[in-house]
C-alpha positions as CSV (number, residue, x, y, z in Angstrom):
1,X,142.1,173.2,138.5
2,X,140.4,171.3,141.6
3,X,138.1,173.0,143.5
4,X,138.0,172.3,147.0
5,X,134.8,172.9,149.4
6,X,134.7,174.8,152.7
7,X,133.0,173.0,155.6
8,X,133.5,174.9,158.9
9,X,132.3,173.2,161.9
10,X,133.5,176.3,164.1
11,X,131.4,179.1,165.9
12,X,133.5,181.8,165.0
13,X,135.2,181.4,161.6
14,X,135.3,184.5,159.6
15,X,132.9,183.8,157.3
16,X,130.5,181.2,158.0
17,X,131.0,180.6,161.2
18,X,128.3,178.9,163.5
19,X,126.3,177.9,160.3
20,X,127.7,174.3,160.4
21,X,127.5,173.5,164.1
22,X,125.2,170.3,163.3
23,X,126.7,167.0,162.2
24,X,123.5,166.9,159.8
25,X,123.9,170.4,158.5
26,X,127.6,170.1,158.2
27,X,127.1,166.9,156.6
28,X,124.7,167.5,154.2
29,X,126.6,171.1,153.5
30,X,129.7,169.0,152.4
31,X,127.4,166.3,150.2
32,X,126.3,169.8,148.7
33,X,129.9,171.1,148.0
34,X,130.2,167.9,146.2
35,X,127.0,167.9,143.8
36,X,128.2,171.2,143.2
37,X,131.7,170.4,141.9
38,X,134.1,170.1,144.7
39,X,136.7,167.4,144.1
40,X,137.6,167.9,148.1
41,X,136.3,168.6,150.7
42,X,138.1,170.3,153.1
43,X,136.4,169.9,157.1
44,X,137.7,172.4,159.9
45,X,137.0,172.2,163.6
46,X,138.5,175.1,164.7
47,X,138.7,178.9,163.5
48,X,142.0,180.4,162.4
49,X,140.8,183.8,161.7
50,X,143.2,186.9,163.2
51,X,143.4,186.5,166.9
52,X,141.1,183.4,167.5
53,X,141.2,181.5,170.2
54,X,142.9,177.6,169.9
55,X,140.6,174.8,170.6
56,X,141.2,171.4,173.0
57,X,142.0,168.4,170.9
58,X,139.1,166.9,172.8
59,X,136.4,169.8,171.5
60,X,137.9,169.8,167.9
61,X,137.7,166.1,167.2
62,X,133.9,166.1,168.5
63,X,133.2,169.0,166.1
64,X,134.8,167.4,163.1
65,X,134.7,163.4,163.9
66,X,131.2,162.6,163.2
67,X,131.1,164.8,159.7
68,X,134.3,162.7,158.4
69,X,133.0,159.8,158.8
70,X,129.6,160.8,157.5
71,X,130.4,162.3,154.6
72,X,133.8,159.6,153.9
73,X,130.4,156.7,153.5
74,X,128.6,159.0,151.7
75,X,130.9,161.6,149.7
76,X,132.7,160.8,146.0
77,X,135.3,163.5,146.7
78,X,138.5,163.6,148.8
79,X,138.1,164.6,152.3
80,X,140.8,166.7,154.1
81,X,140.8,168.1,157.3
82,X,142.1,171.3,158.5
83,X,144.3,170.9,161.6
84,X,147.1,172.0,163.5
85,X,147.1,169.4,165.8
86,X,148.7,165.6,164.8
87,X,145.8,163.9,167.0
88,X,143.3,165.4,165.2
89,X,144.9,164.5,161.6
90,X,145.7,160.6,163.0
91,X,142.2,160.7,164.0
92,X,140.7,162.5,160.4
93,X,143.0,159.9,158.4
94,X,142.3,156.8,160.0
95,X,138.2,157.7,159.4
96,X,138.4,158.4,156.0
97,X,140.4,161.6,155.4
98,X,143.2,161.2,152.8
99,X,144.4,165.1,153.1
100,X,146.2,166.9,156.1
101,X,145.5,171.0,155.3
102,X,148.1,172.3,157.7
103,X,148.0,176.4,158.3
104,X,151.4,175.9,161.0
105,X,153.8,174.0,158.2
106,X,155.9,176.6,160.1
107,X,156.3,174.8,163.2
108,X,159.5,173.1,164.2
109,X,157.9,169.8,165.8
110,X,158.2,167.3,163.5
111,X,155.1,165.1,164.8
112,X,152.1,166.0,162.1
113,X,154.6,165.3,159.4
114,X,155.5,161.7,161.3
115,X,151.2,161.3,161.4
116,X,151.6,162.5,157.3
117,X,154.5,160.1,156.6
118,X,153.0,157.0,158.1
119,X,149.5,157.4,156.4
120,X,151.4,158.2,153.2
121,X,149.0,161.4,153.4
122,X,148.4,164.0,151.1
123,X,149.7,167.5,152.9
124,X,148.9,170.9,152.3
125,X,151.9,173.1,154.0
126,X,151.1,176.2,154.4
127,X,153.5,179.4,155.0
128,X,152.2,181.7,157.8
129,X,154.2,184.1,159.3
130,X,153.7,183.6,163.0
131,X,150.1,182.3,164.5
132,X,146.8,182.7,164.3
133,X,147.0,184.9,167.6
134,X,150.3,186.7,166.3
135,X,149.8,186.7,162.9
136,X,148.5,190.0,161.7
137,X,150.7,192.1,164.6
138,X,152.4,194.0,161.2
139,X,153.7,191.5,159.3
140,X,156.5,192.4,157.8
141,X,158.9,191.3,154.2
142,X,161.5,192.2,152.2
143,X,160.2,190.5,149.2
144,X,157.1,188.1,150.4
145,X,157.0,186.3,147.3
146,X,161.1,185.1,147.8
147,X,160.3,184.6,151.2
148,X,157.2,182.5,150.6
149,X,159.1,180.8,148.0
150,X,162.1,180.1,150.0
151,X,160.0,179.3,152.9
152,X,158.6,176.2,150.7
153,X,161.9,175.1,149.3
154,X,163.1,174.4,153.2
155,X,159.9,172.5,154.0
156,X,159.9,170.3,151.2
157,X,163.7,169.6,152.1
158,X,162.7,169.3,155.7
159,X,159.4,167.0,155.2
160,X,161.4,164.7,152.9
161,X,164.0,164.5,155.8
162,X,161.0,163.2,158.1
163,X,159.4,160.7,155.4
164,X,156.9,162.8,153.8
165,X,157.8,162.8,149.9
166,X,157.4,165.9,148.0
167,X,154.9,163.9,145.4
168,X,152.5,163.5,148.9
169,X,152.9,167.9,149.1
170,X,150.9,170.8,147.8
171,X,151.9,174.3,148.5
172,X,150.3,177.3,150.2
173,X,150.6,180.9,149.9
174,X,148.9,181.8,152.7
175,X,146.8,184.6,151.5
176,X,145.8,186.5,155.0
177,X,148.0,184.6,156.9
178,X,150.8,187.0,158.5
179,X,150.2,188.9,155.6
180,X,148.9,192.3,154.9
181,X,146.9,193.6,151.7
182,X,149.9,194.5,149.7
183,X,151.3,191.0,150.2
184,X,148.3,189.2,149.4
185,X,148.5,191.0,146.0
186,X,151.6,190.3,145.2
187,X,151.5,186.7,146.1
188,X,148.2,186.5,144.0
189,X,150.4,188.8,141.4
190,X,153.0,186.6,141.5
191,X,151.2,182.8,141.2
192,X,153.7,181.6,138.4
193,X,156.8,182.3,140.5
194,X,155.8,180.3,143.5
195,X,155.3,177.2,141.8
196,X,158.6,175.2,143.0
197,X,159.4,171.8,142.4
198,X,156.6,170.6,140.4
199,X,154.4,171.0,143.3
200,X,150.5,171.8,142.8
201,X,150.0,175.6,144.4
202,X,146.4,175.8,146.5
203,X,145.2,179.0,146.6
204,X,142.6,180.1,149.3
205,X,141.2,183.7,148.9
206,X,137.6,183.3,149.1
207,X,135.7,185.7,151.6
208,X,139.0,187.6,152.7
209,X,139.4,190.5,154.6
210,X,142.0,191.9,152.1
211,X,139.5,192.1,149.7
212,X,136.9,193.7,151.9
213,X,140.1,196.2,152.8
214,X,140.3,196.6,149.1
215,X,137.0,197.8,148.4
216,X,135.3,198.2,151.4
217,X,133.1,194.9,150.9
218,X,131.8,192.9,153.9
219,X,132.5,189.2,153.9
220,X,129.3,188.1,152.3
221,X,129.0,190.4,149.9
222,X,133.0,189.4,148.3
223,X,131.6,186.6,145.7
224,X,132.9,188.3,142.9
225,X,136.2,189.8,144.1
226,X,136.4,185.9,145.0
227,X,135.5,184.6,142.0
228,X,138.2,186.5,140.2
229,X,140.9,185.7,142.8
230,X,140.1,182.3,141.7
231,X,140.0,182.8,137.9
232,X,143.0,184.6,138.0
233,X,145.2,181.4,140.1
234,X,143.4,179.2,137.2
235,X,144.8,181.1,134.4
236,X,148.0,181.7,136.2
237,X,148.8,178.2,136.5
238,X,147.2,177.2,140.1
239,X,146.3,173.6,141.0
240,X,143.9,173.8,143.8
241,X,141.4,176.5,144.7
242,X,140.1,176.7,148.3
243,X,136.6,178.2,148.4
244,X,133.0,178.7,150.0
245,X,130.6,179.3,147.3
246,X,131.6,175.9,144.5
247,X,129.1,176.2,142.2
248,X,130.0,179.8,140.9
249,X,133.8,179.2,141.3
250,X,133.4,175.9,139.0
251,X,132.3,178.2,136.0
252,X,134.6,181.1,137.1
253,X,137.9,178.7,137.0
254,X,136.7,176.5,133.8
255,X,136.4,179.7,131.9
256,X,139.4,180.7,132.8
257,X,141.4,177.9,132.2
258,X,139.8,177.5,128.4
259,X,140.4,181.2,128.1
260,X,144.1,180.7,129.0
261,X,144.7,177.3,127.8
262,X,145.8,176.1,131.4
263,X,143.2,173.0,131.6
């Protein structure tokens, strides 16, 4: 399993918001990450918790510019950014990134996955069920884990349609995105059966609320509910885990996968 690093350079992200407002910091956060185990590191300028606020292109590229290009001179692992906005990725890509994380796969535009195609990109598409601002307004399924699954089946057709090839895509749940805690179970429940195509799954649960709904933990005290979210996607047959705290994951998801043969 790869583990991918969390560099926020937002105010108001759930978790760690407003501790990475510095190019230096953020920087030498990410260079951290890295030491630590991270294989990518993945570098958002703009919150996408429940009912934030979107950003100006303008204000997320000078929150995430300067920390690409730092850390793509100075960082061994992959960089990705985290965007919903095909400026920012063209931007990202042509300093260094090699990895679009995209949380609105759901969108009909077709223009990130033109920015995607022409870089020859890697793409994480995620499945959210509405928006950031929307998104948590009682989310509703049938049977989340067939909709998730058939949600991914028409992307992949649709981004192949538009020049991205399915080798260039991973695939992403979308744990607390439009989803409530039931569904984030069963999707975490249910790894195995979302793995379509041969594509790599990335699972981000680190720090969420429906863990903190679960057992009543605030976000900084959900390291080991975390850390067995993330050993459980290891030994389930996960590709890519997206989390804050590397170092303890690293151990958490190498056991795992020795323990369950899944290396």
């Amino acid at each position: 399993m790869v583990v991918m690093g969390v560099v926020n350079t937002t105010p108001d992200s759930f978790s760690d918001g407003g501790h990475f407002l510095d190019n230096d910091m953020a920087t030498d956060h990410g260079l951290r990450l890295a030491d630590e185990g991270a294989e990518i590191i993945d570098i958002g300028g703009e919150s996408t918790r429940p009912g934030s606020e979107p950003v100006s292109v303008k204000e997320e590229l000078r929150r995430v510019m300067p920390v690409i290009e730092r850390l793509a001179k100075r960082c061994g692992a992959v960089i990705s950014i985290d965007t919903q906005k095909p400026a920012v990725a063209k931007a990202a890509l042509d300093a260094g990134a090699s990895i679009v994380n995209d949380i609105a796969a759901n969108r009909q535009s077709t223009e990130m996955w033109q920015v995607v195609a022409e870089a020859r990109a890697g793409y994480v598409c995620m499945h959210m069920q509405g928006t950031p601002q929307t998104m948590q307004t009682e989310p509703r399924y049938d049977d989340v884990l067939q909709e998730v699954g058939d949600f991914f089946s028409e992307r992949l057709t649709r981004l192949a349609e538009h020049g991205v090839n399915s080798e260039q895509v991973a695939l992403d749940p979308g744990i607390g995105f439009g989803k409530e805690l039931e569904h984030n179970i069963k999707l975490l429940s249910g790894i195995h059966q979302l793995i379509i195509s041969g594509r790599p799954l990335l699972i981000g649960a680190s720090r969420k609320s429906f863990i903190g709904k679960l057992l009543g933990t605030p976000s900084n005290e959900r390291l080991p509910a975390s850390l067995a979210c993330a050993a459980c996607a290891a030994a389930e047959g996960a590709h890519i885990v997206r989390v804050h705290d590397v170092a303890e994951t690293v151990q958490a998801v190498r056991m795992a996968e020795a323990l369950s043969g899944n290396r």
